[in-house]
C-alpha positions in Angstrom: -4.4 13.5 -22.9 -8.2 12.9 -22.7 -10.3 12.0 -25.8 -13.7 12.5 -26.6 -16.6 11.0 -28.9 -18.1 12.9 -30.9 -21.2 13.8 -29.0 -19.3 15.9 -26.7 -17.1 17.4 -28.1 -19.4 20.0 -28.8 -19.4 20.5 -24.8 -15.6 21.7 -23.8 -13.5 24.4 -24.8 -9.8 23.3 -24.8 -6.9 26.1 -25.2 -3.7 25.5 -23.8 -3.7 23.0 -21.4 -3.2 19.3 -20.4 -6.4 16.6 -19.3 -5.6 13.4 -18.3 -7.3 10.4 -18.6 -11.1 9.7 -17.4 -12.4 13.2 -17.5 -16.4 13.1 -16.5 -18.0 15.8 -18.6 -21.3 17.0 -16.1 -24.7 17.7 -18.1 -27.3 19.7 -16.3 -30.4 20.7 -18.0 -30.5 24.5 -18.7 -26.9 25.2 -19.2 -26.0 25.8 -22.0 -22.5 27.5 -21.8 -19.1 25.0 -22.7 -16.7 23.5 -20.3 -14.0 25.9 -20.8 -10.2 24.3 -19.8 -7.8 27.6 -20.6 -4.1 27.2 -19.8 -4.9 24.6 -16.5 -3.6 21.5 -15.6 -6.8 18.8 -15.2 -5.7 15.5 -13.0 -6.9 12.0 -13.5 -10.7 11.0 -13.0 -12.0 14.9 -12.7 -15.8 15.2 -12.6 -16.3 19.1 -13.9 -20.0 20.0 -13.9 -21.7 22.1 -17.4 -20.8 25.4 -18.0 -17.8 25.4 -15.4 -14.6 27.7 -16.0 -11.6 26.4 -15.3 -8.5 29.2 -16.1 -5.4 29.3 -15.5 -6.0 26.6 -12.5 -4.5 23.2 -11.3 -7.4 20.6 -10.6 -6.3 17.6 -8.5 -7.3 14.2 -9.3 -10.1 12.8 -8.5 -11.9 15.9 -8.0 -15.3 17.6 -8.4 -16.2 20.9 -10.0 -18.6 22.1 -9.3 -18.1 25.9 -9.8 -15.4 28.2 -11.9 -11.8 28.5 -10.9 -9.2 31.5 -12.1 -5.7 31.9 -10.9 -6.3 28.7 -8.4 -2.6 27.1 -9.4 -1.3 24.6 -7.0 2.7 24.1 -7.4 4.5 21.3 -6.8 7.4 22.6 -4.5 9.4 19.0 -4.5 9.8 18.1 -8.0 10.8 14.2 -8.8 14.4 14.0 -8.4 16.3 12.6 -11.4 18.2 9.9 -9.2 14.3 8.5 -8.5 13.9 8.2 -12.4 16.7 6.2 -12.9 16.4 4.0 -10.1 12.6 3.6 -11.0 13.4 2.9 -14.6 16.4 0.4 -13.1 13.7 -1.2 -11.2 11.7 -1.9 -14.4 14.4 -2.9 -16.2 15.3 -5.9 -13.7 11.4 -6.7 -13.5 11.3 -7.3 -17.3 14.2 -9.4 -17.1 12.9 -11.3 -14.4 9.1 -12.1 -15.9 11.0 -13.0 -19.1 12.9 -15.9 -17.0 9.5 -16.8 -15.5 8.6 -18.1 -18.8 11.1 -21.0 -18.6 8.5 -23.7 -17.1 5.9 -23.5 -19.8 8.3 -23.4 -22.5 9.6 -27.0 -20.7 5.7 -27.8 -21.2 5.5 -27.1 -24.5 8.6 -29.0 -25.4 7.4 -31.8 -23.6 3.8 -31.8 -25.7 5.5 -31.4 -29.5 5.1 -35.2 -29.9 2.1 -36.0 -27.9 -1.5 -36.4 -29.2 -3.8 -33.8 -30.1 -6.0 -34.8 -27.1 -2.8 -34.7 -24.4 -1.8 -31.4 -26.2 -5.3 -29.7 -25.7 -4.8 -30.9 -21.8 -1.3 -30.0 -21.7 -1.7 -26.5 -23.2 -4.5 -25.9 -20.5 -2.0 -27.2 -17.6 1.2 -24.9 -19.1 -1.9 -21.9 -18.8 -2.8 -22.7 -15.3 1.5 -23.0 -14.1 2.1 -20.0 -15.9 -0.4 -18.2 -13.6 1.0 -19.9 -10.5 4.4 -18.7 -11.6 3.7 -15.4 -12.2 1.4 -15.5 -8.6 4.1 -17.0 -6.4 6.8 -14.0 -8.0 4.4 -11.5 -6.9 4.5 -12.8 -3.6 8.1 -13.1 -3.6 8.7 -9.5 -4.8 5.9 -8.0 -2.5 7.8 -10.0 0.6 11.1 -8.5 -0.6 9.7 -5.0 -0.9 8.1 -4.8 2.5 11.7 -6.5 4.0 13.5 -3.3 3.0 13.9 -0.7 5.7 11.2 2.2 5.4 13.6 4.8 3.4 13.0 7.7 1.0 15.3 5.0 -0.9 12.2 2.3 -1.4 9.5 4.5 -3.2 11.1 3.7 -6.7 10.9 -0.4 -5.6 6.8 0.4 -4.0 6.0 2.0 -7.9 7.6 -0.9 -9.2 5.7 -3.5 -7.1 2.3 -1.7 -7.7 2.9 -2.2 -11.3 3.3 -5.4 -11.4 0.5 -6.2 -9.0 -1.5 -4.6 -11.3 -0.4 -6.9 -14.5 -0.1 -9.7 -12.6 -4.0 -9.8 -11.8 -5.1 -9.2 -15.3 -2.5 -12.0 -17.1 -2.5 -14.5 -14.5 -6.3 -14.4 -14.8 -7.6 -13.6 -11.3 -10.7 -12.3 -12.5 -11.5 -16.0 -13.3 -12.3 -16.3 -8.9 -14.2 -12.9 -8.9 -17.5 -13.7 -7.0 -16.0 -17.1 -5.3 -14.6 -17.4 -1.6 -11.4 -18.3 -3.3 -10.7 -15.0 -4.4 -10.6 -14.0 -0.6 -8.4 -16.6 0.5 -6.3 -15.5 -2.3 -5.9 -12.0 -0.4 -5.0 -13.8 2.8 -2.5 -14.9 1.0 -0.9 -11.9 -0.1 -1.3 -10.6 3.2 -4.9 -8.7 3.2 -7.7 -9.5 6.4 -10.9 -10.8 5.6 -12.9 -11.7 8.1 -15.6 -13.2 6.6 -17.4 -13.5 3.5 -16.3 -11.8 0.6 -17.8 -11.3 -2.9 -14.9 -9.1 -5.0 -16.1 -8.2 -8.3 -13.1 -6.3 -9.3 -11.8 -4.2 -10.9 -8.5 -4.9 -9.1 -6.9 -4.4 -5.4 -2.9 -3.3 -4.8 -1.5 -2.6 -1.3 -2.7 -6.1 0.0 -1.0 -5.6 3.2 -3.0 -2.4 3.8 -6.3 -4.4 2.7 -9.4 -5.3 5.2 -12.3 -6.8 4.5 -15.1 -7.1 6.9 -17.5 -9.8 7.0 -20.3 -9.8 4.4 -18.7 -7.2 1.9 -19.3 -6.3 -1.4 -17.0 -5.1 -4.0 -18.6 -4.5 -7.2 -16.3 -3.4 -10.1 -13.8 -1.4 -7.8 -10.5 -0.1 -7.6 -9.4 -1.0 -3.8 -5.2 0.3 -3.0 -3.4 0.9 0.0 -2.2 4.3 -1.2 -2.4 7.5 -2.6 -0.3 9.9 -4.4 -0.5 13.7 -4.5 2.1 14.4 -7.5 5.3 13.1 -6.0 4.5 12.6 -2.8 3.2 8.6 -1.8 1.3 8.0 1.4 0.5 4.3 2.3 -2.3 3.8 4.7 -4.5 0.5 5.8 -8.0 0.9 3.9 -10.9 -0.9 5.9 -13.7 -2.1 3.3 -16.7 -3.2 4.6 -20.7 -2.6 3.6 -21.8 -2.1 0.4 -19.2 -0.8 -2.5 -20.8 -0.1 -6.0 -19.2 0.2 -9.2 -16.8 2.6 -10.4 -15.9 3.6 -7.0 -12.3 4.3 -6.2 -11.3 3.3 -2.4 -7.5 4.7 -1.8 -5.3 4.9 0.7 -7.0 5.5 4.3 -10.7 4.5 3.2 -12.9 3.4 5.4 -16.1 2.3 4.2 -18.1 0.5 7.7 -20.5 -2.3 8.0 -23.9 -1.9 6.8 -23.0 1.3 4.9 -22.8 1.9 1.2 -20.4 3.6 -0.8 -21.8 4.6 -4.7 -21.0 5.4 -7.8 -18.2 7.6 -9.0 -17.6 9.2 -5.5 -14.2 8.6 -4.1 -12.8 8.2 -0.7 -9.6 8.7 0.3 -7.1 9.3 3.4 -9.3 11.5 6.2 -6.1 11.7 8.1 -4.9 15.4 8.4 -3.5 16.5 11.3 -3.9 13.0 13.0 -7.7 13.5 13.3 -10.5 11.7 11.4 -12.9 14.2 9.9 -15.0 11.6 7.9 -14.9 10.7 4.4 -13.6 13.1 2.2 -12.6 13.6 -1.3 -9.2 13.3 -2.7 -9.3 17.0 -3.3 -9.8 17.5 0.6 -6.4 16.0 1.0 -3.3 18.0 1.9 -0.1 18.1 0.7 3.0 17.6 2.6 5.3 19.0 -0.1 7.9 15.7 1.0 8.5 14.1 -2.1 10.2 11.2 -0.4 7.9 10.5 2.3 6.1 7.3 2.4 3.6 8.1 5.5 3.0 3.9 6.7 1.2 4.5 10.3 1.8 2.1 13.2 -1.5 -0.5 13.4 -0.2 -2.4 16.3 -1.2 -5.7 13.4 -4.3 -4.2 12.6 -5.4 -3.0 9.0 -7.9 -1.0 9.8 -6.2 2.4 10.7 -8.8 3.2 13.7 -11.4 2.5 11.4 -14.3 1.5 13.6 -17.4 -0.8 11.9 -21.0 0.5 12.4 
């Protein structure tokens, strides 16, 4: 559930209904009239614009209204199945265990420093750091390599939640954001499978889906959330997502992206998947995606070894 500062709260009208997390409250000068949310479901990262009704309605994330909605509920016909629950939680389980083992080399470290000098401590302390990020690092590795070995089964999407997870701790604790801005930070994507062709300056925020990453020569990516996939409620679609251009911060690039050379992508405006129907209409909105109503399809298109999903550069 969302929260809100003081200063507008005085701005919404909440009866009834659940708002998730990073919900943009519009201001427009003029309007005076509330945001009114009245027995609706609001998704993550929804931009509603002042004075805007939303009742008895189902807003997708990462969407825009812009103008009142009544009766517009979208269902979810293919509910999570309990078996994808446990295996999920099964999956966490055995990760826990794991990244607890992964501790084992620094703990040697420290052993080996309880005698030493105060000087050889302060250095050894800063080694036992630096391994424990190379640790946790190379087990990412090893767990996306063992994810992507799998067959491409209904049976995997518990394992791909799993590994996105992790991908996403692993960046912030094995302190990534420490080659943000260097050419390292690229090379660090080869690694894990991405294409960049050129030079890179990554900013953040993070990246997941590495083997669906491209980066074209002379990109920016400033404060950004760059994945390989999307999910519409149960349903997960991997795609390749082809960065290139310009990105400012506080974009979100998902699954299917395609931001060309020498274009700019700004603030708060999110692209997503333009696959529907097997054409490419352009970028689009996560709202303009459709559903399939598969909960246990994982749509990976062929690329022939390309990332770029027929994304072409300008």
């Amino acid at each position: 559930m969302a929260s809100y500062p003081p200063s507008k709260v005085d701005l919404i009208k909440l009866r009834r209904s659940f708002v998730s997390i990073h919900l943009t409250i519009g201001k427009q000068e003029g309007v005076k009239e509330k945001i009114e949310i009245i027995e609706s479901s609001v998704g993550m990262s929804v931009a509603i614009d002042a004075g805007t009704k939303v009742v008895r309605s189902t807003v997708r994330p990462l969407a825009h209204v812009q103008e009142d909605l009544y009766d517009d509920r979208v269902s979810n016909p293919a509910p999570y199945p309990l078996w994808k629950w446990v295996v999920r939680d099964a999956c966490y389980l055995i990760e826990m265990v794991v990244v607890t083992w992964t501790f084992i080399p620094l703990y040697e470290v420290i052993l080996a420093l309880m005698n030493a000098s105060l000087y050889v401590q302060i250095v050894g302390v800063m080694f036992g750091i630096l391994l424990q990020c190379v640790v946790w690092t190379c087990c990412l590795r090893v767990f996306q390599f063992a994810c992507y070995s799998l067959p491409d089964t209904p049976h995997r999407v518990p394992l791909l939640h799993t590994l996105s997870t992790y991908e996403y701790s692993c960046q912030v604790w094995s302190l990534w954001f420490l080659l943000w801005g260097t050419p390292f930070f690229g090379k660090l994507l080869q690694l894990f499978g991405s294409e960049v062709e050129g030079r890179l300056l990554f900013l953040g925020e993070f990246a997941q889906d590495f083997l669906f990453l491209s980066f074209a020569d002379e990109t920016i990516v400033d404060n950004t959330i760059v994945t390989g996939h999307h999910q519409m409620y149960s349903t997960m679609t991997l795609q390749p997502t082809r960065v290139g251009g310009v990105v400012h911060a506080s974009s979100r690039l998902l699954g299917g992206a395609c931001v060309a050379r020498n274009q700019e992508h700004g603030p708060f405006k999110f692209s997503a998947s333009t696959t529907r129907n097997g054409q490419d209409g352009g970028s689009k909105t996560m709202g303009d995606i459709s559903q399939t109503g598969d909960e246990t399809a994982v749509d990976i298109p062929q690329s022939n070894g390309s990332t770029t999903g027929g994304c072409e550069d300008a």
